[in-house]
C-alpha distance (Angstrom), angle and dihedral (degrees) to the residues before:
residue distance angle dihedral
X1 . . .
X2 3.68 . .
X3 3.59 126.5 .
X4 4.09 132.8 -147.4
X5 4.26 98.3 -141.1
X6 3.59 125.7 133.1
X7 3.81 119.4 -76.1
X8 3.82 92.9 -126.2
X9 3.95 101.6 61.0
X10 3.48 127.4 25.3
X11 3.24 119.9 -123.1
X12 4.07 92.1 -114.2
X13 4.01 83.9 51.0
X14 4.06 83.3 47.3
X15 3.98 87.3 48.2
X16 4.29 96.9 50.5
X17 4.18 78.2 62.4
X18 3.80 90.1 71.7
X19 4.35 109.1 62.0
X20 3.46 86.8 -164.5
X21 3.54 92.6 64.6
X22 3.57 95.8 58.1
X23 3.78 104.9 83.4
X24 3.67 102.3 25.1
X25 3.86 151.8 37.6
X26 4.02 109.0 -108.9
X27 3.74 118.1 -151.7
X28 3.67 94.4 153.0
X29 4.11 106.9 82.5
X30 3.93 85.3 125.7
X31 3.47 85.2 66.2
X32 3.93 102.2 41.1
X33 3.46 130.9 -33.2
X34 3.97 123.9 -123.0
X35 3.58 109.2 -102.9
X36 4.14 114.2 -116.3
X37 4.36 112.8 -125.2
X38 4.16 75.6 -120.4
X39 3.92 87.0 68.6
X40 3.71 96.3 32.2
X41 3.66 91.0 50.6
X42 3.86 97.1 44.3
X43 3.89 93.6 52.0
X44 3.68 92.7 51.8
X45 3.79 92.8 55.5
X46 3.86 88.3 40.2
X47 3.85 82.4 58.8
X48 3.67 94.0 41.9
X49 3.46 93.1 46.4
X50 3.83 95.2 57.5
X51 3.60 93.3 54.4
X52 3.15 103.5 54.3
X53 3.90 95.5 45.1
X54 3.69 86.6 51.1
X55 3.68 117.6 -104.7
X56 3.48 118.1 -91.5
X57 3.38 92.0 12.6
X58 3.75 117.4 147.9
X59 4.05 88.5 -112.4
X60 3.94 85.5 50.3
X61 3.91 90.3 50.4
X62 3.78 93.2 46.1
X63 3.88 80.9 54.6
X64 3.93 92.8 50.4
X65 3.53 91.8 61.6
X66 3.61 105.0 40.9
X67 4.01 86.2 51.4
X68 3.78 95.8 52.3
X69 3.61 81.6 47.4
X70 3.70 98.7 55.7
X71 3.78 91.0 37.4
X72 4.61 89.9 47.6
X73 4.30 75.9 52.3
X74 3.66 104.8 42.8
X75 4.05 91.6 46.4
X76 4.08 83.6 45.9
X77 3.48 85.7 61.6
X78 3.37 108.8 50.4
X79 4.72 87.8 54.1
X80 3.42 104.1 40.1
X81 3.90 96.2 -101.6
X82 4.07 146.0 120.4
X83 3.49 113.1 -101.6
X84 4.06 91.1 -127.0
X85 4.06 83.6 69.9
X86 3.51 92.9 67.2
X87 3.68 133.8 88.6
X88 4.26 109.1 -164.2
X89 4.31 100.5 -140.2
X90 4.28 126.2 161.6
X91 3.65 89.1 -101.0
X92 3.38 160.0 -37.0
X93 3.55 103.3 -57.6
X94 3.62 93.5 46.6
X95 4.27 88.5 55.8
X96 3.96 79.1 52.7
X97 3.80 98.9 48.3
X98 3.63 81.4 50.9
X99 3.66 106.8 56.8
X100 3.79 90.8 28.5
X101 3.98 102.3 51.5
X102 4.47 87.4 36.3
X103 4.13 93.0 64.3
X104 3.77 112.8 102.7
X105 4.12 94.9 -117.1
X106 3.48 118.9 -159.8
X107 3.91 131.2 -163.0
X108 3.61 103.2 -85.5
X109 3.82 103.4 19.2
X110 3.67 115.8 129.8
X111 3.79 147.2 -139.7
X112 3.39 130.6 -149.9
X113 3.51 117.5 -162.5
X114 3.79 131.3 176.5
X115 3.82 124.1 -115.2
X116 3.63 96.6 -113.2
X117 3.88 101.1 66.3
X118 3.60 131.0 132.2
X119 3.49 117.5 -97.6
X120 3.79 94.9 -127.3
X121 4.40 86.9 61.0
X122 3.98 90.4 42.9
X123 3.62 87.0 53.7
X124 3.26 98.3 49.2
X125 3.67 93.1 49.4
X126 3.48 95.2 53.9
X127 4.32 89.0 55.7
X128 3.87 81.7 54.3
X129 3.61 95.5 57.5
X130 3.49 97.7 46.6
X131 3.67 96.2 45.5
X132 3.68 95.4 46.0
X133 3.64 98.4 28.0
X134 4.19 84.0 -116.4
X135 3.92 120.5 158.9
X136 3.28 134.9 -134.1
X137 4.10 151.6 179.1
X138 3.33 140.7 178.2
X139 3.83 125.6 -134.6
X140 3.68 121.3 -150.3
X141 3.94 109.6 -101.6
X142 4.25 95.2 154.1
X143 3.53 85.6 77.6
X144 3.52 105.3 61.5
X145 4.18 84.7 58.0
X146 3.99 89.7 117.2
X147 3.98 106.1 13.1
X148 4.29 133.3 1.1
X149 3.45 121.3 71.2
X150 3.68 115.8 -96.7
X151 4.04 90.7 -152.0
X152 3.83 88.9 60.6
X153 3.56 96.9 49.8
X154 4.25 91.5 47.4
X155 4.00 84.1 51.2
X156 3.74 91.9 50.0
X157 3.94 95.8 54.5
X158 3.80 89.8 37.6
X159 4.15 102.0 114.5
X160 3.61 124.2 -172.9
X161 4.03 95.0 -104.5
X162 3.76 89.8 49.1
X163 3.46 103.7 131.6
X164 3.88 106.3 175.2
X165 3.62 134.6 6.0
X166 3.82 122.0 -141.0
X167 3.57 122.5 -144.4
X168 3.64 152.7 154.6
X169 3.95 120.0 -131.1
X170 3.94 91.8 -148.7
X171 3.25 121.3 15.1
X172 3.62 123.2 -107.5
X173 3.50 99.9 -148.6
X174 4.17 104.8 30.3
X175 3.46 105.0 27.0
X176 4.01 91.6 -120.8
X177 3.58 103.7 158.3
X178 4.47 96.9 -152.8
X179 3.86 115.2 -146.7
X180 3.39 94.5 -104.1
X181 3.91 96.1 -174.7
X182 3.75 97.2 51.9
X183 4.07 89.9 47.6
X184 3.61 88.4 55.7
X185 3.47 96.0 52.8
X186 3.57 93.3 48.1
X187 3.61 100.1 60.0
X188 3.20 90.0 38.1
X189 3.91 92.3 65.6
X190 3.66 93.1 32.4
X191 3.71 85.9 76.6
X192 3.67 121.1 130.1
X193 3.40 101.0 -177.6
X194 3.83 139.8 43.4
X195 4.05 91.3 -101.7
X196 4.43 105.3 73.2
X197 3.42 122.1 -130.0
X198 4.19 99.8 -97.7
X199 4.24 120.0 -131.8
X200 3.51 121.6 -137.1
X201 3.94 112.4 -174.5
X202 3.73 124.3 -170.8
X203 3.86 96.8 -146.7
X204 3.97 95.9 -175.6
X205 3.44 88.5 125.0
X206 3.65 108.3 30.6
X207 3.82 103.7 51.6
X208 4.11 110.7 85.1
X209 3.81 81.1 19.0
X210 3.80 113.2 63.5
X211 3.96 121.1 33.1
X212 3.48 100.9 -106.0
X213 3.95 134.9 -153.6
X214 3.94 105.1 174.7
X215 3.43 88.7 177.6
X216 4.30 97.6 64.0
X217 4.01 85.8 36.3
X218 4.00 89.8 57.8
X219 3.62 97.0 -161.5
X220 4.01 125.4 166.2
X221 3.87 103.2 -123.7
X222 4.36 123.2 -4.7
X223 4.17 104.3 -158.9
X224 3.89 107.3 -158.3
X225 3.71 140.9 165.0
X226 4.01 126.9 -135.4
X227 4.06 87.3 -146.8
X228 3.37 109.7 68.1
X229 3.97 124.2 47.4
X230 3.42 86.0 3.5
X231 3.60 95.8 55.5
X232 3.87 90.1 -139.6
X233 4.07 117.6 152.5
X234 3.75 113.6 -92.7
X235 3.71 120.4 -94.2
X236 3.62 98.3 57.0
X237 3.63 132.5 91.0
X238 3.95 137.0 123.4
X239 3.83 141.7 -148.2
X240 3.57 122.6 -125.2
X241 4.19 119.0 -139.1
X242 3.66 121.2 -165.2
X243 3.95 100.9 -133.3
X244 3.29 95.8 -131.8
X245 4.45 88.9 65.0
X246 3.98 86.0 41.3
X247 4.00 102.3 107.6
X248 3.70 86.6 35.7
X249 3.09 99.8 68.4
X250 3.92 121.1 68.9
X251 4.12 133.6 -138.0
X252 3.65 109.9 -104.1
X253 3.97 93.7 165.4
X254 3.93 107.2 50.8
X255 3.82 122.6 -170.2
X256 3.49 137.8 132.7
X257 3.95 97.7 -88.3
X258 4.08 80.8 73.6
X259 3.27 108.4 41.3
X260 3.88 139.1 68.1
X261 3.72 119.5 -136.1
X262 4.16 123.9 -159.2
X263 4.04 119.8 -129.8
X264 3.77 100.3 -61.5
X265 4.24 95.5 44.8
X266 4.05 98.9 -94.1
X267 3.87 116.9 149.6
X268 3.82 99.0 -120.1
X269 3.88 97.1 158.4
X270 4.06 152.3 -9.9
X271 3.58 121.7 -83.3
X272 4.20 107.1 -99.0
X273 3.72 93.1 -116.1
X274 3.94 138.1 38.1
X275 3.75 92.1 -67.4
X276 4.13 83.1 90.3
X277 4.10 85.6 78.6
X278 3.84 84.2 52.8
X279 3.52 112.1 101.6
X280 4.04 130.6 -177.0
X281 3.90 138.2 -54.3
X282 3.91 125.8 2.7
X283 3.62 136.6 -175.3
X284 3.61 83.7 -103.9
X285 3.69 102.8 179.9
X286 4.18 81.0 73.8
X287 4.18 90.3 72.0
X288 3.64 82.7 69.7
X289 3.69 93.9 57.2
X290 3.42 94.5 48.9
X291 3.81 96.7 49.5
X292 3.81 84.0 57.6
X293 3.45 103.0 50.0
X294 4.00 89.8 52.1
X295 3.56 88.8 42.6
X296 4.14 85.9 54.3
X297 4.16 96.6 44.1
X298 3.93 79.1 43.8
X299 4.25 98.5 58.4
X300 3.95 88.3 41.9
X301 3.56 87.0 58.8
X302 3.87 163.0 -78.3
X303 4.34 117.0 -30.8
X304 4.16 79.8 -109.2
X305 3.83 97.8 45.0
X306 3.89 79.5 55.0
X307 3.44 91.4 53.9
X308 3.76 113.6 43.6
X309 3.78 82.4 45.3
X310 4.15 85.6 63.8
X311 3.33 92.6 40.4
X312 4.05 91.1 55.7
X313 3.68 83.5 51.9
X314 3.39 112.2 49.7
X315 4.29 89.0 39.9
X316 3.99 79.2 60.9
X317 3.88 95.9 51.5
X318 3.68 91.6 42.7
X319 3.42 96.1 42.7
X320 4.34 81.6 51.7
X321 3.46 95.6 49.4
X322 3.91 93.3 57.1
X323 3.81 79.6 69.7
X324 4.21 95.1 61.4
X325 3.23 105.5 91.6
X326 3.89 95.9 -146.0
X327 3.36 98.6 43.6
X328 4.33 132.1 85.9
X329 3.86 119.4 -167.6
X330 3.96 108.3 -141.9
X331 3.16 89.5 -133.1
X332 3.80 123.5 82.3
X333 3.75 94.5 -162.0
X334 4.73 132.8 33.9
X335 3.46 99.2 -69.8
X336 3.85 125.7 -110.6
X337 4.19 101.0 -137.2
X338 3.55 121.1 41.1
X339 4.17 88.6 -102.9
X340 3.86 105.5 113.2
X341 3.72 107.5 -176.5
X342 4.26 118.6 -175.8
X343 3.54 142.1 169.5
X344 3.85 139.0 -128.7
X345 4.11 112.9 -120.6
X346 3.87 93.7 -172.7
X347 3.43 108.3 68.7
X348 3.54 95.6 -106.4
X349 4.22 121.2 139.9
X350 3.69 118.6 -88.1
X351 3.67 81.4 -150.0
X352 3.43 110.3 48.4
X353 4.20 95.4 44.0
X354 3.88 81.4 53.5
X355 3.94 91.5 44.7
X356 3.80 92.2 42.1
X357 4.31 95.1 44.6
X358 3.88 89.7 49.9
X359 4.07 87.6 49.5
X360 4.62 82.2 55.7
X361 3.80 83.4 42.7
X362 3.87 103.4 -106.3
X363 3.84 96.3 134.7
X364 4.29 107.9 -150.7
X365 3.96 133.4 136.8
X366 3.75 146.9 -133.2
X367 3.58 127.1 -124.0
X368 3.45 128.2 -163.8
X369 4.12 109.6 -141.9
X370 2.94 101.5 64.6
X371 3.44 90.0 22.4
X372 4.14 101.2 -127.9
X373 3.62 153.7 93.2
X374 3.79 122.8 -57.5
X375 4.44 111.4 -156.3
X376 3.82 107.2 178.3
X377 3.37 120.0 -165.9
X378 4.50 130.8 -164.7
X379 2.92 132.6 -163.1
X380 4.17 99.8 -89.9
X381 3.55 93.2 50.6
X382 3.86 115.5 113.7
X383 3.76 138.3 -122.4
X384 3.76 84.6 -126.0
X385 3.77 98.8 64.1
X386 3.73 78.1 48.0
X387 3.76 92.9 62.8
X388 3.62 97.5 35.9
X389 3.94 92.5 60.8
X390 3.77 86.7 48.3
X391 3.80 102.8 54.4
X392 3.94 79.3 49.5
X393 3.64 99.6 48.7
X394 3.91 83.0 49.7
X395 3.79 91.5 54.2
X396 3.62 86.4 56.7
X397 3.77 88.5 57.7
């Protein structure tokens, strides 16, 4: 089985860069990504470094903003975008809290949101309807996994006072990747009135995954996270705004990061860019890991060298698992992320096989709707984990 990696390092040289990697077999970069030594190493100077400046000095605060700044530029990079479009947050659900909780609702407005969301953005819709008397529904987007066309079904629960649509780019629990561009367009011409329906997309499990050019896709707001397929450290992630939404949408986190202040420190506007949905101190010695983990994915090669290389990979697993006897992929045809979700025919616990595989050190998870086993594969894992799960899959038997 060949392999697409970069002729300098192989990709078991690549591999002895991740400590994690060392002592087990990771299927679980949908969940978090092992950090690189680059990262680990960079965030322990970063944390060094402060010290010995003296924190919250004004050389350390000079620092703090040329860091963000490198960190707003490298993530830029990486989808297509200008660093003023995006906001630096902890996570994912924090970039959604943002966009979601800073639109100007209206009684009667509505959300649409697919039926493969997180619960953390469901919940968080349903505290929006209540407090601003919002509706919402959900339209049924698991079941076009293996045939239907998820466009259609978006269209078909579209209703004039749909306002914004929710949705997830890959899907965390079946590895669907949605065609994000052609959705987008959709709504966008399904619009009855002068105001277009906006597009919120949680991107935990497309950015670091899919190549990305946010730009071309023209979506509203993009959600990610800097710690999963990027393999970033936790506690760092950032919401993308397409400029043309920006003075829609209104500050729901304040702090100082976001504001500007005249000569005596008053708040007397918004900072011009993204930085307004900033808000106030962060474990900034992270930025640096996250700058070298991009810079690492970056010098093994292009965002779609990345991704045919997980593509290869997780058609070989799938492909595998059709040979376990008590085991059925949801997927009827090689995935197209590296999220390979499957089933167990015998009876067996979802649970326990999970429990039991992480106690051999095959690392996977559960997931409750549909209730199954998530393996995620990058694009440094090896055909040998691959194998090695197999034969133990087929011990199960």
């Amino acid at each position: 089985m060949t392999s697409i990696t970069n002729p300098s390092l192989s990709i078991a040289q690549y591999r002895q860069k991740f400590p994690a990697l060392a002592n087990k077999r990771y299927f679980n970069f949908g969940g978090q990504g092992p950090l690189p030594q680059e990262s680990i190493t960079a965030i322990q100077k970063a944390y060094h470094y402060i010290q010995e400046a003296g924190p919250f000095s004004g050389k350390v605060n000079d620092w703090v903003i040329a860091e963000a700044n490198l960190t707003r530029g490298a993530i830029a990079s990486e989808i297509g975008v200008s660093k003023e479009t995006i906001a630096l947050t902890e996570d994912v659900t924090v970039g959604c809290n943002i966009a979601l909780w800073g639109i100007n609702w209206q009684k009667g407005d509505r959300i649409l949101l697919t039926d493969c969301e997180h619960p953390g953005i469901i919940a968080t819709v349903q505290e929006i309807a209540q407090r601003f008397e919002v509706e919402f529904s959900f339209c049924p987007i698991m079941a076009t996994l293996n045939e239907g066309n998820p466009t259609e079904v978006i269209l078909q629960h579209l209703q004039p006072s749909t306002k914004l649509v929710v949705l997830s780019h890959v899907l965390w629990n079946t590895g669907q990747v949605l065609p994000l561009a052609e959705i987008v367009k959709a709504c966008r011409d399904y619009s009855p009135h002068s105001q277009p329906v906006k597009i919120l997309v949680d991107a935990a499990q497309s950015v670091g995954l899919l190549p990305l050019n946010l730009t071309e896709l023209e979506v509203d707001f993009y959600a990610f996270t800097c710690h999963k397929w990027w393999c970033g450290p936790g506690g760092i992630g950032g919401l993308y705004i397409k400029p043309e939404v920006l003075e829609e949408l209104n500050p729901t986190f304040i702090g100082w990061r976001g504001i500007i202040v005249d000569k005596v420190g008053q708040p007397i506007g918004w900072q011009p860019d993204a930085r307004r949905f900033e808000v106030a101190t962060s474990a900034y010695p992270l930025y640096k890991g996250v700058q070298a983990a991009i810079a690492l994915h970056q010098s093994w090669g292009t965002g779609e060298a990345r991704y045919q290389q997980i593509c290869q990979l997780s058609k070989y697993l799938w492909q595998r698992l059709s040979e376990v006897k008590s085991v059925r992929c949801l997927l009827t045809s090689p995935p197209q992320s590296g999220l390979v979700s499957f089933v167990l025919t015998n009876g067996k616990s979802s649970h326990q096989l999970v429990k039991s595989l992480e106690e051999q050190g095959f690392l996977l998870r559960t997931l409750r709707d549909p209730d199954c086993i998530r393996a995620c594969l990058h694009y440094f894992s090896n055909f040998e984990d691959i194998d090695k799960l197999v034969e133990v899959l087929m011990a199960n038997d």
